[in-house]
C-alpha positions in Angstrom: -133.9 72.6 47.7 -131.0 73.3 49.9 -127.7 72.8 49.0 -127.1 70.3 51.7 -130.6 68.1 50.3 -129.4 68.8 46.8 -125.8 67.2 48.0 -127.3 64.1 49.8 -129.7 63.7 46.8 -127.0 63.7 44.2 -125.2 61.2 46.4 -127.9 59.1 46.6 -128.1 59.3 42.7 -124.2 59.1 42.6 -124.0 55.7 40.2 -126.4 56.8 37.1 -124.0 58.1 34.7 -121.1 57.9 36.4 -117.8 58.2 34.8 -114.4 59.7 35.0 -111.8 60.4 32.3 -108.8 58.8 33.7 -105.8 60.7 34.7 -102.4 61.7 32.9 -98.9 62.0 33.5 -96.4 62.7 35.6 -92.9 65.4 36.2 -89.0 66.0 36.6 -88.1 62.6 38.5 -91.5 61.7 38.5 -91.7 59.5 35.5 -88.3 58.0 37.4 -90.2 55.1 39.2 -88.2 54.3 42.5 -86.3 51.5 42.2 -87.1 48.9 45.3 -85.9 45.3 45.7 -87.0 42.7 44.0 -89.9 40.9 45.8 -92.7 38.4 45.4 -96.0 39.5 45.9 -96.8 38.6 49.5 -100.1 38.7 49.1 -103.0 40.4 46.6 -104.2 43.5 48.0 -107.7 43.9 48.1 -109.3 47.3 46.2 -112.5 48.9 46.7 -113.6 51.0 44.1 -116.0 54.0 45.6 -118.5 55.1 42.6 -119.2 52.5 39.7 -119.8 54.8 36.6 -118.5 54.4 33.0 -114.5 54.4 34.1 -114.8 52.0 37.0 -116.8 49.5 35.1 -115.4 49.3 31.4 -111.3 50.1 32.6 -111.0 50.0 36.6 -112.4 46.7 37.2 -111.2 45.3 33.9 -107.9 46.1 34.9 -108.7 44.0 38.2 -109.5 41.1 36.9 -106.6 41.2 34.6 -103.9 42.2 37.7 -101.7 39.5 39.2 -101.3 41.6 42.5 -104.7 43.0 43.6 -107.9 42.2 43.0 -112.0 44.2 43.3 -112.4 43.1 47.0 -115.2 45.7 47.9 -117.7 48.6 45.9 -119.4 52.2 47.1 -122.0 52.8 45.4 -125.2 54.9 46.3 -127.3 52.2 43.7 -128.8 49.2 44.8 -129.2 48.1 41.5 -125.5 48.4 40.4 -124.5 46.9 44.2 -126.6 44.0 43.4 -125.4 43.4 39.9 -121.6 44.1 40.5 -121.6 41.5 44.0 -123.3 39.1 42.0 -120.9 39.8 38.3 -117.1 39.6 40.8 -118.8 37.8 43.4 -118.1 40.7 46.3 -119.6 39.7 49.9 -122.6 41.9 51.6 -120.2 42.7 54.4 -117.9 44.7 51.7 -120.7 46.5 49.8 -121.0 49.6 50.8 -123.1 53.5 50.4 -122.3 56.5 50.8 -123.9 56.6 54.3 -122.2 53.6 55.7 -118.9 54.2 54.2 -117.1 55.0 57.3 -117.6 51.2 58.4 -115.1 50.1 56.1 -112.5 51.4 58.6 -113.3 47.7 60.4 -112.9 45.6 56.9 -109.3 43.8 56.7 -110.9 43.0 53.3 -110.2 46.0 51.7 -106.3 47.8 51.6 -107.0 50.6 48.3 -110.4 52.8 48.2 -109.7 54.0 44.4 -111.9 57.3 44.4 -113.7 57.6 41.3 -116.5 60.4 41.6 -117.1 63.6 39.9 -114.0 66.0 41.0 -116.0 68.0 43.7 -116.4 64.8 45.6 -112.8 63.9 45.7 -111.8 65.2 48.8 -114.5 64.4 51.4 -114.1 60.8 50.4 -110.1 60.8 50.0 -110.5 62.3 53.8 -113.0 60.0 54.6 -111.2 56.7 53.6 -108.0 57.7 55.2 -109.9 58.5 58.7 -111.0 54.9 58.0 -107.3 54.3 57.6 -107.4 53.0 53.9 -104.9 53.9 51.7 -106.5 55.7 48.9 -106.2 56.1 44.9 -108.0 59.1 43.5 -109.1 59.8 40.5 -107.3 63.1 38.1 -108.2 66.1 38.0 -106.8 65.1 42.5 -109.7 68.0 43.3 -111.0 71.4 42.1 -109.3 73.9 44.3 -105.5 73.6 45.4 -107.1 74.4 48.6 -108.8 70.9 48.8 -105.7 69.4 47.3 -103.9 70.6 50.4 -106.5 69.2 53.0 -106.3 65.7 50.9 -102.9 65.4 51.2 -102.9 66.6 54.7 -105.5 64.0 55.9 -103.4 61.0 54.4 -100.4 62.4 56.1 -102.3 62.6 59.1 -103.6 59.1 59.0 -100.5 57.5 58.0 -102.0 56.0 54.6 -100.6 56.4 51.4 -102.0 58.9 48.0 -101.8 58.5 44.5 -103.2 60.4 41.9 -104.6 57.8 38.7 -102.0 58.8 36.2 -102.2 55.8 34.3 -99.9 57.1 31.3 -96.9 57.4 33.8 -96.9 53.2 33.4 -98.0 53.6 29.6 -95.2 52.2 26.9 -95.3 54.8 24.2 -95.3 57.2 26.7 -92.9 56.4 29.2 -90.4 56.3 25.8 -91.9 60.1 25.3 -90.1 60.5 28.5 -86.9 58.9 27.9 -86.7 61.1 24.7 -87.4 64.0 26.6 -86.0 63.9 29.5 -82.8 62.6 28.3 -82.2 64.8 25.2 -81.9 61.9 22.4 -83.1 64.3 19.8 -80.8 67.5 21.9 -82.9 70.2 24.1 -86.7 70.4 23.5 -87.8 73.6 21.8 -91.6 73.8 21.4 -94.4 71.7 22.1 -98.1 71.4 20.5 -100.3 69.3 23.0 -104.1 69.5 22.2 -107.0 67.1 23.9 -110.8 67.9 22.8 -113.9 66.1 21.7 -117.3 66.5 21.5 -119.3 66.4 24.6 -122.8 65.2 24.4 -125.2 64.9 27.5 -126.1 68.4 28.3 -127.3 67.3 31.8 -123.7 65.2 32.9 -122.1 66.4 35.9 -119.2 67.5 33.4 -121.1 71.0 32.5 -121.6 71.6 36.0 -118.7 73.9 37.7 -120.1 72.7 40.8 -119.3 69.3 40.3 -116.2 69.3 37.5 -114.6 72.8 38.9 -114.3 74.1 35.2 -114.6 72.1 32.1 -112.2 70.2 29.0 -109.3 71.6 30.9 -110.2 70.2 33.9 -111.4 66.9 32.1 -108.7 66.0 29.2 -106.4 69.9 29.3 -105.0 68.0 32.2 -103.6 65.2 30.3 -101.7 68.3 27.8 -100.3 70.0 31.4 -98.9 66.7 31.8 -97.4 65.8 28.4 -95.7 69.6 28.4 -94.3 68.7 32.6 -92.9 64.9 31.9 -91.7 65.8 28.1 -89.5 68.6 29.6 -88.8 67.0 32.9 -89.7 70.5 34.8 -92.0 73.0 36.1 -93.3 75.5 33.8 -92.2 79.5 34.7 -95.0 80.9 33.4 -98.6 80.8 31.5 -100.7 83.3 29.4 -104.4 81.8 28.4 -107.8 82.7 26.7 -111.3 81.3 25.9 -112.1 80.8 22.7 -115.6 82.2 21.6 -118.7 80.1 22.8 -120.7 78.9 20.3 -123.1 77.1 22.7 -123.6 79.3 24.6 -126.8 77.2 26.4 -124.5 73.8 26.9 -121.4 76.3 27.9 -123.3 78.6 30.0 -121.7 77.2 33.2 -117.7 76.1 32.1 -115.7 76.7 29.1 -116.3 75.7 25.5 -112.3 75.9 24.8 -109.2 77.1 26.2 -106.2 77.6 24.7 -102.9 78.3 27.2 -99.0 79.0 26.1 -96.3 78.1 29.2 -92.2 78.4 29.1 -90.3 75.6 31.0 -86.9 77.0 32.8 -85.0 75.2 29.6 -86.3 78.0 26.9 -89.0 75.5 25.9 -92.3 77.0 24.8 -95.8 75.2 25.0 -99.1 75.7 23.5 -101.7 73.4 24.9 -105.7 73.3 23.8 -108.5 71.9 25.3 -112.1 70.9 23.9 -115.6 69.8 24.2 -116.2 70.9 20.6 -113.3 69.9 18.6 -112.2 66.0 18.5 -108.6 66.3 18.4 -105.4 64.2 20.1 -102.4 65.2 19.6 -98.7 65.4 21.1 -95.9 67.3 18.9 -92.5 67.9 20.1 -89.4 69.5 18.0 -86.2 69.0 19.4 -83.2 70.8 18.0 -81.9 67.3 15.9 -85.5 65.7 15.4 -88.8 65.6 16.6 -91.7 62.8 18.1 -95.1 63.1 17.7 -98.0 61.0 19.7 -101.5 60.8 17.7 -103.5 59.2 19.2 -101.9 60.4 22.4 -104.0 60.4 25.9 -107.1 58.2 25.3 -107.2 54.5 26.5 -105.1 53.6 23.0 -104.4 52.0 21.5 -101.6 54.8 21.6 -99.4 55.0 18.3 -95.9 57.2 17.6 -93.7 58.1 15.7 -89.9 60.5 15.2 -87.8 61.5 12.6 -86.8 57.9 12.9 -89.6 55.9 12.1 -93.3 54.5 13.6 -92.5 53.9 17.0 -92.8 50.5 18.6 -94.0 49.6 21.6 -96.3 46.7 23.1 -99.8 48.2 23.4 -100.8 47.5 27.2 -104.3 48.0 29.0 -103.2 51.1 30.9 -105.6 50.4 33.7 -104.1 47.0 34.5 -100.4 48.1 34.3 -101.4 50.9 36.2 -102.7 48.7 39.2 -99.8 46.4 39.3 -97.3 49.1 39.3 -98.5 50.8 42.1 -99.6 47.7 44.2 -96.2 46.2 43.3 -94.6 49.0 44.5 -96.4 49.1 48.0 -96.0 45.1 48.6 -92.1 45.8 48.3 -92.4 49.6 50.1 -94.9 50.0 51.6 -95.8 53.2 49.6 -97.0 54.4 46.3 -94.5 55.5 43.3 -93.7 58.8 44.2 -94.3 60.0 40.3 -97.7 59.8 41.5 -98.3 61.0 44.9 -100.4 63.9 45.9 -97.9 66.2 45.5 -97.8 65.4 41.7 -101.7 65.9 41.5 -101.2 69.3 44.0 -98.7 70.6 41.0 -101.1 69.7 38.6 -103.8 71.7 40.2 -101.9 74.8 40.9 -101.3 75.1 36.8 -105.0 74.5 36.0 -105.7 77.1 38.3 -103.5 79.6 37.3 -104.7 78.9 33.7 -107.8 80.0 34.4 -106.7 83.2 36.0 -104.8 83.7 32.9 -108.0 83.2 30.7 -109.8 85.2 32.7 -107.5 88.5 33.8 -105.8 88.4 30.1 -102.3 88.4 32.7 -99.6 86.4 32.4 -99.5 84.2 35.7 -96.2 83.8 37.2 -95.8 80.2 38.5 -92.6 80.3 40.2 
């Protein structure tokens, strides 16, 4: 089969176990949400979600029923069966159903404002460049790509068309985390001296798209390490220096024969902070630790869909639990009725910085080098 067939045949198989870990985090000001005039809503925008696997129907489209400001106006899918049963479940007219072939058409539907991307990582960017051609603003699923290289032409191609990016980091509107951020950011326990930030469970499916470099460009880095890259960049408020990085030993070495098994990375922020981070599909383990020169805060569970639960020196943090998909949606749609862009903290830049980190962990892992980042 050639690799064109074997692309148009996944496609066409695109819905059957479909499902991406949502996204992460944001950076320096990028947890600092711009601050626009009040306004009302003038109007709910309508949101197409292209790919309905695990994450679009059990959080995505949970969080647009539950949003005030948008609503599921249109689906991409390349099964008829899931077309037919999502129309019939959020009552969405044939004219905004789409596949994969006739996507492009949605470029004449006034329907539909957002295309949220939600496919495995390697399709990101031909359908981020394809809905802003059709001149749709576009949310994308984290990791943004699997190459800074494709992050570029993503970003480029929005900027082109005049539409607006945004990477799903769903945790930059989080509660527990957002305070994570305050604490960090503005020193209430003094300067932040080390960080432990570890993301790994136990992957099951041997055949999912997730095992496949092809498809996930590496593996629990890309998946969940991204969400620890994230906790290190918005605890500190800046850009890490450097990274060193290794493997650890493959066990399976038939599930694992195409990404990693683990990988464990150290990074030191322009402050004197040091990081380690760890990532999994063989250890179940969630975890943010910070110690700050008068006190320390600790997130367990810390990236998962929650709830989330904290604590410092001080006591159990409290903070309302939230569904992070649904604060997520309102954010950013509240944000573009009153701007007419997305929250910066989450732009394509933040996903590009994200990608350049990941990448240069690998080549760390791999060379044994310590990867300058600056």
């Amino acid at each position: 089969m050639s690799e064109n067939q074997s692309r148009r045949s996944f496609l066409q198989n695109l819905g059957v176990g479909l499902g991406t870990t949502a996204a992460a985090f944001a950076v320096p000001s990028v947890m600092a949400i711009p601050e626009g005039k009040p306004q009302k809503d003038e109007k709910k925008l309508g949101v197409a979600l292209l790919g309905l696997g695990s994450y679009a129907k059990n959080q995505l489209a949970v969080g647009l029923e539950n949003a005030k400001n948008c609503y599921l106006a249109g689906i991409v899918t390349g099964t008829p069966a899931k077309a037919e049963e999502w129309s019939k479940k959020y009552n969405i007219p044939a004219k905004n159903v789409y596949n994969y072939q006739n996507f492009d058409e949605i470029a004449n539907n006034k329907d539909i404002d957002i295309v949220y991307v939600v496919t495995p990582n390697s399709l990101h960017r031909e359908f981020v460049v394809r809905a802003a051609k059709a001149g749709k603003h576009v949310m994308c699923e984290k990791p943004m790509a699997t190459s800074v290289e494709d992050s570029i032409a993503m970003i480029k191609a929005c900027q082109e068309a005049g539409v607006q990016l945004g990477i799903g980091y769903r945790l930059h509107f989080e509660p527990f985390t957002q305070e994570v951020v305050r604490i960090g950011q503005k020193k209430v326990f003094g300067d932040v001296r080390f960080m432990q930030t570890n993301f790994g469970f136990t992957i099951g499916d041997p055949t999912q798209w997730r095992l496949k470099k092809a498809m996930a460009g590496g593996g629990p880095l890309m998946d969940v390490g991204i969400y620890c890259v994230q906790a290190s960049r918005y605890v500190t408020g800046e850009e890490p220096l450097w990274v060193t990085a290794q493997y650890g030993e493959t066990i399976d070495k038939v599930k694992f024969k195409d990404v990693e098994e683990t990988v464990s990375w150290q990074m030191q922020f322009p402050s004197g902070a040091m990081v380690n981070g760890f990532s999994s599909y063989r250890s179940n383990i969630e975890q943010l630790y910070v110690s700050a020169e008068k006190g320390f805060l600790q997130l367990s569970p810390a990236y998962s869909y929650g709830p989330i639960k904290g604590k410092t020196q001080e006591g159990d943090m409290k903070m309302p639990v939230v569904h992070h998909q649904t604060v997520m949606l309102e954010e950013v749609c509240k944000e573009f009725l009153a701007t007419k862009k997305f929250p910066k903290h989450i732009d394509g830049e933040e996903g590009l910085r994200d990608m350049k980190i990941l990448m240069a962990i690998y080549e760390a892992a791999q060379t044994g080098k310590r990867i300058s980042l600056v």
